[in-house]
C-alpha positions as CSV (number, residue, x, y, z in Angstrom):
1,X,11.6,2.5,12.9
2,X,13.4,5.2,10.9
3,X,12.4,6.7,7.9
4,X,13.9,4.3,5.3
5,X,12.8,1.4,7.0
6,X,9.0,2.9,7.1
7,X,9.7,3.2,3.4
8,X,10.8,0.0,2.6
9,X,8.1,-1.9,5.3
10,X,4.7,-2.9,3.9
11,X,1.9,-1.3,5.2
12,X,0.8,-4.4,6.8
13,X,3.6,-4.9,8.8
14,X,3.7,-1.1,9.9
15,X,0.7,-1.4,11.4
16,X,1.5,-4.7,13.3
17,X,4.6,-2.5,14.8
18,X,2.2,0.2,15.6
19,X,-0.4,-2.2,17.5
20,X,3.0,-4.0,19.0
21,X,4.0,-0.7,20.4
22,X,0.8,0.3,21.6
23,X,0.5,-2.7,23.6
24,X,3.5,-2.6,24.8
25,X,3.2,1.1,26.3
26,X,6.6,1.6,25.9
27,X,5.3,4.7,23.1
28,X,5.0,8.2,22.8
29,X,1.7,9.5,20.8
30,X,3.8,12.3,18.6
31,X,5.8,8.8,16.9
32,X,2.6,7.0,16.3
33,X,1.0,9.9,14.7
34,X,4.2,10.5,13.0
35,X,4.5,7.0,11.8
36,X,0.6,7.0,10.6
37,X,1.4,10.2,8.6
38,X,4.8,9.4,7.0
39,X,3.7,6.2,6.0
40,X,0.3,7.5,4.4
41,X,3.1,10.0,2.0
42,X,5.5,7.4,1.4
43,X,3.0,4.7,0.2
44,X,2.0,7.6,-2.3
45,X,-1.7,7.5,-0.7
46,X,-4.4,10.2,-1.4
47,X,-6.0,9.9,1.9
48,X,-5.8,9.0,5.2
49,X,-8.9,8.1,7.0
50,X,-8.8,7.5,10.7
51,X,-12.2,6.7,11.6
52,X,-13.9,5.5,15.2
53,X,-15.2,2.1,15.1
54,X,-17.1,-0.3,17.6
55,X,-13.6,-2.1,18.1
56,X,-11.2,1.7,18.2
57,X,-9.9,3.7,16.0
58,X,-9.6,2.0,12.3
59,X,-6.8,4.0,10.2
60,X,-6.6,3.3,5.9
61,X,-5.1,4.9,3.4
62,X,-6.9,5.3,0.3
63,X,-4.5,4.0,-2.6
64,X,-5.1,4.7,-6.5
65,X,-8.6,5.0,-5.6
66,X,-9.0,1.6,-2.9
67,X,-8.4,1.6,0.4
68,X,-5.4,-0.3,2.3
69,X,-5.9,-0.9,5.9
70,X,-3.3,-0.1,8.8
71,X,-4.2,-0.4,11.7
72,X,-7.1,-0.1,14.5
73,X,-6.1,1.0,17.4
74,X,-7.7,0.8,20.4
75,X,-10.5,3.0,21.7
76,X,-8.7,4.5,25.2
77,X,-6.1,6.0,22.7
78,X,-8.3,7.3,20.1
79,X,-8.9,10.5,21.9
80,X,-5.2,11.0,22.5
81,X,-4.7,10.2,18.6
82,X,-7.2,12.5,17.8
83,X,-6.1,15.2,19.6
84,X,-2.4,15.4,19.1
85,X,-3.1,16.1,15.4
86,X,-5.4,18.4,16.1
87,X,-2.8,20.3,17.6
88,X,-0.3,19.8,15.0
89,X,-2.6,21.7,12.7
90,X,-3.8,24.7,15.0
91,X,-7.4,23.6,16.1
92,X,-8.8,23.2,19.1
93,X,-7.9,20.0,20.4
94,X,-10.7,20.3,23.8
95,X,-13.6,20.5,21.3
96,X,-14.8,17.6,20.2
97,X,-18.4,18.5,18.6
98,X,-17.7,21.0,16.0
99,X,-16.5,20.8,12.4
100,X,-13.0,21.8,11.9
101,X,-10.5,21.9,9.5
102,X,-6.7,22.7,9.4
103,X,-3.4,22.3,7.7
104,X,-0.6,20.3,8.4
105,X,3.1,20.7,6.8
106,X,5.1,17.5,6.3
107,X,8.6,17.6,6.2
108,X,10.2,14.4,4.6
109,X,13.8,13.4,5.2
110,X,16.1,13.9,2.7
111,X,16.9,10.1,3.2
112,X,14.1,8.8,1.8
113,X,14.8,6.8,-1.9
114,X,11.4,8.1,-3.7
115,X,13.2,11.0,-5.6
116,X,9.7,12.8,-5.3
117,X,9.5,13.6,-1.4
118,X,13.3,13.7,-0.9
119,X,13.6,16.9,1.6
120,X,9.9,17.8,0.5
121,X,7.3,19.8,2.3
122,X,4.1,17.9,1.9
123,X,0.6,19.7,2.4
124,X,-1.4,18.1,4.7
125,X,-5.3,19.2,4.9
126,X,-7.4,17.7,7.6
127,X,-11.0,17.6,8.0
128,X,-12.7,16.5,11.4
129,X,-16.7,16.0,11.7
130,X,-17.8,14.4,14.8
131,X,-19.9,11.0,14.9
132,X,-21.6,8.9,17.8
133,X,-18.5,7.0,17.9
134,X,-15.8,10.3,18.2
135,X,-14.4,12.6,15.9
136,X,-13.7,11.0,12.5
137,X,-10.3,12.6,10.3
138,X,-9.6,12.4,7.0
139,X,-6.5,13.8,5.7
140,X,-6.0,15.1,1.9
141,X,-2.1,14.6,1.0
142,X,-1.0,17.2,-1.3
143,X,2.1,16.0,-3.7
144,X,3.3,18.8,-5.3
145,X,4.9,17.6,-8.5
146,X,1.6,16.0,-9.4
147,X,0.3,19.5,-10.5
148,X,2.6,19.6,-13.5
149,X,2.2,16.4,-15.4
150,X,2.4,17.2,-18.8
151,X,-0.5,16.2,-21.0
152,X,1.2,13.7,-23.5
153,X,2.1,11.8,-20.2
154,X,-1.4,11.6,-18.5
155,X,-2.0,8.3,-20.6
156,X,-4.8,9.5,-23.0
157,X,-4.5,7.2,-26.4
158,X,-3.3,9.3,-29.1
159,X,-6.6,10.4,-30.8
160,X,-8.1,12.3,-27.7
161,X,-5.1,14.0,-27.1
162,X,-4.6,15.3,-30.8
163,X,-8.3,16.7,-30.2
164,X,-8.1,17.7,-26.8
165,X,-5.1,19.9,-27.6
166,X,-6.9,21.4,-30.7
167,X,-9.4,22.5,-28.4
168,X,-7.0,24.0,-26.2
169,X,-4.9,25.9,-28.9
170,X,-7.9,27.4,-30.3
171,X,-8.3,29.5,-27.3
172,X,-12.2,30.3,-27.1
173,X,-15.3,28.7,-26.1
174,X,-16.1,26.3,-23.1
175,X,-14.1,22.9,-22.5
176,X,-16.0,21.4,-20.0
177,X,-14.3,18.4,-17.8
178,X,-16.2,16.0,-16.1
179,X,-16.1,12.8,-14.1
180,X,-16.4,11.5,-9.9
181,X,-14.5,12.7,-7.6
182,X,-11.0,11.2,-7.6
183,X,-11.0,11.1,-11.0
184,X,-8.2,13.2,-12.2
185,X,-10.1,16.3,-13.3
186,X,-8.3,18.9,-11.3
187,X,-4.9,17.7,-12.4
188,X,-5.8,17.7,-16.3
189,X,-6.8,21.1,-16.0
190,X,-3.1,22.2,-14.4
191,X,-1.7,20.5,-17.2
192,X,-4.1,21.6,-19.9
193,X,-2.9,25.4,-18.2
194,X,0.6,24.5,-18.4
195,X,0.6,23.3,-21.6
196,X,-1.2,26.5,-22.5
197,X,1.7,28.6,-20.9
198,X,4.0,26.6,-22.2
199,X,3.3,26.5,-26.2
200,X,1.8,30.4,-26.4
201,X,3.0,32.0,-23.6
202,X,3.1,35.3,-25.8
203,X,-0.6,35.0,-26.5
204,X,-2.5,33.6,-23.6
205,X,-2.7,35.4,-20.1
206,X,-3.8,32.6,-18.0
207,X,-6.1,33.2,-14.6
208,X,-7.7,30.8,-12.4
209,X,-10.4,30.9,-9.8
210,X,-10.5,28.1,-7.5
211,X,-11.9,26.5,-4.3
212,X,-9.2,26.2,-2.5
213,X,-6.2,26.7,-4.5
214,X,-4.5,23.2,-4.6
215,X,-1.5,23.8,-6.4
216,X,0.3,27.4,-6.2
217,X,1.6,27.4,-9.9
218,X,4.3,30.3,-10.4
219,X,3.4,30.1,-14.6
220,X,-0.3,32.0,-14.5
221,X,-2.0,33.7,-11.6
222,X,-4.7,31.9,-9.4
223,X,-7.5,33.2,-7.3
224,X,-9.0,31.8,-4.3
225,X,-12.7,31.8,-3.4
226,X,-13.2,34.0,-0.6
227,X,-16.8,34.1,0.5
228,X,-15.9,36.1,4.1
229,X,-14.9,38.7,1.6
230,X,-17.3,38.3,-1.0
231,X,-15.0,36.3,-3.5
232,X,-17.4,33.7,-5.3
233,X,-16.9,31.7,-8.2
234,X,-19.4,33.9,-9.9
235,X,-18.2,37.4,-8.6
236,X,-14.5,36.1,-9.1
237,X,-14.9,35.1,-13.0
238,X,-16.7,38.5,-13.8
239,X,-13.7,40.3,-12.2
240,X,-10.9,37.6,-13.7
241,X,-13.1,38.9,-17.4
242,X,-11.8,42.8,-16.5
243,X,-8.2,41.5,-16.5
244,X,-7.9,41.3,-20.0
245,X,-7.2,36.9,-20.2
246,X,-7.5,34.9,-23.2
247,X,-7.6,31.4,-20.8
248,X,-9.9,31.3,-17.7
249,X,-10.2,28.0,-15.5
250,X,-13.1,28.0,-13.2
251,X,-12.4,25.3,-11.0
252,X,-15.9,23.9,-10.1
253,X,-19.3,24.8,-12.1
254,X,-21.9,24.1,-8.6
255,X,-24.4,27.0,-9.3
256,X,-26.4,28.4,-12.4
257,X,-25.0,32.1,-11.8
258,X,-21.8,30.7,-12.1
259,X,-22.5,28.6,-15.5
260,X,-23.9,31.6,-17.2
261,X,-21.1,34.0,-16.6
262,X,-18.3,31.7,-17.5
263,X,-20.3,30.3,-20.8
264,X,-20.9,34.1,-22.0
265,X,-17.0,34.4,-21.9
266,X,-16.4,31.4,-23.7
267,X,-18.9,33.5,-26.1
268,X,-16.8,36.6,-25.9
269,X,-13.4,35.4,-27.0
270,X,-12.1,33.6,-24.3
271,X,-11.5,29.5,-23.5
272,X,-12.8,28.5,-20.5
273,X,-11.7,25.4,-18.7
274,X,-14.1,24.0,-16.1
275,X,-15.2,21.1,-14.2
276,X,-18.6,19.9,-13.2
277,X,-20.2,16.4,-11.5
278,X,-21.7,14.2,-13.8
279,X,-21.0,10.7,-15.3
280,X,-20.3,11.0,-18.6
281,X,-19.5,13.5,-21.7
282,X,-23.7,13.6,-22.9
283,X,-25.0,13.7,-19.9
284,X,-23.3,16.7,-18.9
285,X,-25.7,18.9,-21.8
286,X,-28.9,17.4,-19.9
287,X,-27.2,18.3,-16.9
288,X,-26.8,21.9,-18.4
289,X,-29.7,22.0,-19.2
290,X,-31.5,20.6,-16.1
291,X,-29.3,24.2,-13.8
292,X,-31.3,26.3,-16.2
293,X,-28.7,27.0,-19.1
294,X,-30.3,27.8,-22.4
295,X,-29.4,25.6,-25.0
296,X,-28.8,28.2,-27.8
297,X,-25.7,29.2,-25.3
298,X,-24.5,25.7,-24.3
299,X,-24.7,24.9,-27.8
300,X,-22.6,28.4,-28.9
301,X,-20.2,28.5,-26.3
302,X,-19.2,24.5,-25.3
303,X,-16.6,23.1,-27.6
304,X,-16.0,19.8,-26.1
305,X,-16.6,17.6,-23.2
306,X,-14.0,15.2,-21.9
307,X,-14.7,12.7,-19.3
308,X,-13.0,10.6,-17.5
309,X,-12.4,7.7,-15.1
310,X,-9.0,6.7,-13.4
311,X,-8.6,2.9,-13.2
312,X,-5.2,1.4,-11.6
313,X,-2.4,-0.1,-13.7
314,X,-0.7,-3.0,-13.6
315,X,2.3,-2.8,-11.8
316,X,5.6,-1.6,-14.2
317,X,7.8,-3.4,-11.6
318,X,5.5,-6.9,-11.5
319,X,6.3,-9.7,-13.7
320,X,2.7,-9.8,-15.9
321,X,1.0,-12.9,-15.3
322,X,-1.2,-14.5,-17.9
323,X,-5.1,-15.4,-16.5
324,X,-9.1,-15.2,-17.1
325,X,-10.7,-12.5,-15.6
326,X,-14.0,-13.7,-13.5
327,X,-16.8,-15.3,-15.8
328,X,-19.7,-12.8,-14.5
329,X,-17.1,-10.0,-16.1
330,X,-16.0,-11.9,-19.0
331,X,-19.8,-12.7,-20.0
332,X,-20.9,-8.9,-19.4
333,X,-18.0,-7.9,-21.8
334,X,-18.5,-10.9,-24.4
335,X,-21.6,-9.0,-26.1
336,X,-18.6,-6.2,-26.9
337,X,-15.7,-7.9,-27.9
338,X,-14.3,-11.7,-28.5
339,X,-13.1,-12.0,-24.8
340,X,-11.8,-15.4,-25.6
341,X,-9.1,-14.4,-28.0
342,X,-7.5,-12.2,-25.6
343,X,-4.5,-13.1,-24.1
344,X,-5.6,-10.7,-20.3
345,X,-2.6,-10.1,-18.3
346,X,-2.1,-9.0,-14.5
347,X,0.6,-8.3,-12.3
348,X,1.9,-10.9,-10.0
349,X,2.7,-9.0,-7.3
350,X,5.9,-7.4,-5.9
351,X,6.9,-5.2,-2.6
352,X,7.0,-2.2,-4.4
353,X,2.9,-2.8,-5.2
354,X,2.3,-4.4,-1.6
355,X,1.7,-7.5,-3.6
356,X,-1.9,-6.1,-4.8
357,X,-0.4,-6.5,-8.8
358,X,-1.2,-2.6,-9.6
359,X,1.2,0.7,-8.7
360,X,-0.2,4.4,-10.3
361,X,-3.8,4.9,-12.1
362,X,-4.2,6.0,-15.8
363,X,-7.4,7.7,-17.2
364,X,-10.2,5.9,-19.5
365,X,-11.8,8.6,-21.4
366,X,-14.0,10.1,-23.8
367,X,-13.8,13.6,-25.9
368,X,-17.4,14.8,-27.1
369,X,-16.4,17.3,-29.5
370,X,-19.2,20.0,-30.8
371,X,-20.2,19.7,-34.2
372,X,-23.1,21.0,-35.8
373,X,-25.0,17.3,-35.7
374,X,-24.6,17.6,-31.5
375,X,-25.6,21.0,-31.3
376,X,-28.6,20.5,-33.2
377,X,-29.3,18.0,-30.7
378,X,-28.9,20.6,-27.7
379,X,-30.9,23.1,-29.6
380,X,-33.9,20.1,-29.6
381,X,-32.7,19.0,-25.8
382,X,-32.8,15.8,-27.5
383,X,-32.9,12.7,-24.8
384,X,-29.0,11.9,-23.3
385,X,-29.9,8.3,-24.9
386,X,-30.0,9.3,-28.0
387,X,-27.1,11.8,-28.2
388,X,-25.1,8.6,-27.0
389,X,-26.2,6.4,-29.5
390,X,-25.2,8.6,-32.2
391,X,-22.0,9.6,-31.1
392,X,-20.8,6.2,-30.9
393,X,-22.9,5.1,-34.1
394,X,-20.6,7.9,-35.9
395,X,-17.4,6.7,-34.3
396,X,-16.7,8.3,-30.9
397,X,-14.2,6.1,-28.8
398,X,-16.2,6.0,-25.4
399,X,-14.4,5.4,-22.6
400,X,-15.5,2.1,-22.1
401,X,-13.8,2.1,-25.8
402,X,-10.5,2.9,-24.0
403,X,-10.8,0.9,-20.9
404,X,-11.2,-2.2,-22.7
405,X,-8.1,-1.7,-25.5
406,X,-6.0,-0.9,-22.5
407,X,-7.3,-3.9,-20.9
408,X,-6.0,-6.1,-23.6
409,X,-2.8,-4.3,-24.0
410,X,-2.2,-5.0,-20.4
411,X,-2.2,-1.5,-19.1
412,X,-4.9,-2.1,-16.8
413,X,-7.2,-5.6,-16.5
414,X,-11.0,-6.0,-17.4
415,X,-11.9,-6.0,-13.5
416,X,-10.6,-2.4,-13.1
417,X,-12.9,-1.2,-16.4
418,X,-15.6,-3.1,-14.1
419,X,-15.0,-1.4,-11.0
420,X,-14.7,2.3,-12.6
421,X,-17.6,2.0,-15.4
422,X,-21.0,0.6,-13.3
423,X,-22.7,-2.4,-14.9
424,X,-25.9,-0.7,-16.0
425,X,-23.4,1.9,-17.9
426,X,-21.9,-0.8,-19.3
427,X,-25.1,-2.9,-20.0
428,X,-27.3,0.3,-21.6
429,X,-24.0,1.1,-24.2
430,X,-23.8,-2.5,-25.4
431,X,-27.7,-2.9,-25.6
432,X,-28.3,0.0,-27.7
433,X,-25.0,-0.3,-29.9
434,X,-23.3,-3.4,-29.2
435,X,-22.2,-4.0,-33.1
436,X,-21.1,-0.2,-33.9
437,X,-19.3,-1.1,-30.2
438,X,-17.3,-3.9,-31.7
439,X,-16.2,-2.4,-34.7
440,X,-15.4,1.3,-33.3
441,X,-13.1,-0.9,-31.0
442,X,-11.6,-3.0,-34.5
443,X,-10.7,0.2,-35.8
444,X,-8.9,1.1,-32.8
445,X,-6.8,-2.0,-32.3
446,X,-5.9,-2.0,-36.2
């Protein structure tokens, strides 16, 4: 199977050819691993997974966030499966109960139709832990022209972005994003960056510190963590402050050290852009809070908060199909909005989707700007409850705001805001302010 028929087959069917091979014999391990890795960058996946099972080797790509299985192969080749890729990425293919990880360069055929990976070099980063069952792999695909998405075309509704950019042009204090993993944080801050570099390039010297460096962007300069040689995030920012920037992006807040020194630069003059685990805009102050931070300087140095969620569009290419989303959804969402005057549409399915009716994800999300009313609730480390309710009792478009209008624009469907926003999330919001709910979202349709 060449390369444009891998990119035309559905994944299904590529793994049937694989097993049909295998069992054949008639096969040489480089093509299968070949096959397994092309196809992963082809069906634009994130990951590839190739984990040992009872029954072999079980290989899935994960796909705008869900996973889409291949194929398992059989145990007496898992080993040889294993191995091979090992050695495509420099590690030590005899050793089989250590933790490794390696890097893998993917060259794609100039033949291939997706204008994207034509002649590309594709990043491949490979992590191997060993299990009971054998080594398990996961492979991070890297796509390069994802770094530089601008921010008008990451699919934030109008509002948000208006703010968001504010924020950004004002060039001082803390924006803090936050959100899973997966969820589109690190390529927001590229694009907030580029954006950045690209509207006052004569004002803003732009440095990065990150863990690893995902995307080498030629527009600002980016620093590595390097803790062999005493490069942390914390050590790293207080040297980056020396360099005379005006826009600092700390790619991961993970200790209170860390925290302090980059919110006493967003004091100083400086905009910080940063990341950190939580679930939603509010809660990040109580997490704040909870590493130690004072709230005199969260509430001094943050500016806003965005959070977000990636849930999977319908497919562009799909003819959209009208239907009723399941009744356990339909009766969680009814307390919000009149789900029986919507008119919910879903793709139909097509081979450029693999028939699952959604191709690409677009963010839900949320901007918690600072005000004086939400940093006098810092300043009284007021419960993340209440800061919630009055947000949204004041107007705030949550992101289970944006989830359901793109829902019934037919962006996304109401089973994807499900998926991505967890039922007590969901259930708390419309239980505390179910009527402010319905008319925030009024004012966003009209």
């Amino acid at each position: 199977m060449n390369i444009q028929e891998l990119e035309k087959t559905p994944i299904q069917q590529v793994g049937q050819t694989i097993l049909e091979r295998i069992q054949s014999k008639n096969f040489q391990i480089g093509q299968i691993v070949d096959m397994i890795l092309e196809k992963g960058v082809l069906c634009q996946a994130s990951d590839i997974h190739l984990s040992p099972i009872a029954e072999g080797l079980r290989i899935r790509y994960r796909i705008d966030g869900l996973f889409e299985h291949l194929v398992t192969i059989p145990s007496q080749y898992q080993e040889q499966i294993v191995a091979y890729t090992k050695v495509r990425a420099n590690l030590m293919s005899h050793k089989r109960e250590v933790i490794q990880e390696g890097r893998v360069p993917l060259k794609i055929s100039s033949n291939v139709e997706n204008p994207h990976l034509r002649g590309r070099t594709i990043d491949l980063r490979i992590s191997i832990v060993p299990t009971v069952l054998g080594e398990k792999m996961v492979i991070r695909i890297f796509y390069p022209q994802q770094a530089l998405i601008e921010l008008k075309d990451i699919g934030y509704n109008p509002s948000l972005l208006a703010n968001l950019q504010k924020l950004l042009f004002d060039l001082q204090g803390m924006v803090i994003l936050t959100g899973p993993s997966g969820s589109g944080k690190t390529t927001t801050l590229y694009s907030s960056m580029y954006e950045i570099v690209q509207k006052l390039d004569r004002y803003a010297s732009v440095v990065t510190i990150e863990d690893p460096v995902e995307y080498t962007v030629g527009r600002f300069c980016q620093m590595q963590v390097d803790r062999l040689n005493g490069i942390t995030f914390a050590r790293g920012l207080s040297a980056i402050l020396r360099q005379d920037p005006e826009v600092i992006m700390v790619g991961e807040i993970r200790d209170s050290e860390t925290c302090e020194v980059a919110l006493r630069a967003g004091l100083t003059g400086h905009l910080i852009l940063t990341t950190i685990h939580s679930g939603t805009s509010y809660e990040v102050i109580t997490r704040l809070i909870n590493m130690g931070i004072e709230p005199f300087v969260i509430a001094s140095a943050v500016t806003g908060i965005l959070a977000q969620r990636l849930v999977r569009r319908i497919c562009p290419q799909c003819e959209k199909i009208s239907y009723r989303p399941e009744r356990r959804i339909l009766e969680l969402f009814r307390d919000i909005f009149d789900v029986d005057n919507v008119d919910f549409k879903k793709g139909k399915g097509c081979p450029k989707c693999e028939n699952t009716g959604y191709k690409g994800r677009t963010p839900i999300a949320e901007l918690l700007i600072f005000n004086e009313d939400i940093r006098d609730f810092v300043l009284k480390k007021a419960k993340t409850s209440m800061i919630r309710d009055f947000v949204i009792q004041k107007g705030m478009q949550t992101f289970l705001h944006d989830g359901i209008q793109k829902a019934i624009q037919g962006i996304t469907t109401l089973e994807e805001v499900f998926r991505v926003v967890s039922y007590k999330e969901i259930a708390d919001v419309a239980a505390s302010c179910r009527k402010q709910l319905a008319e925030n979202l009024e004012k966003v349709e009209t």
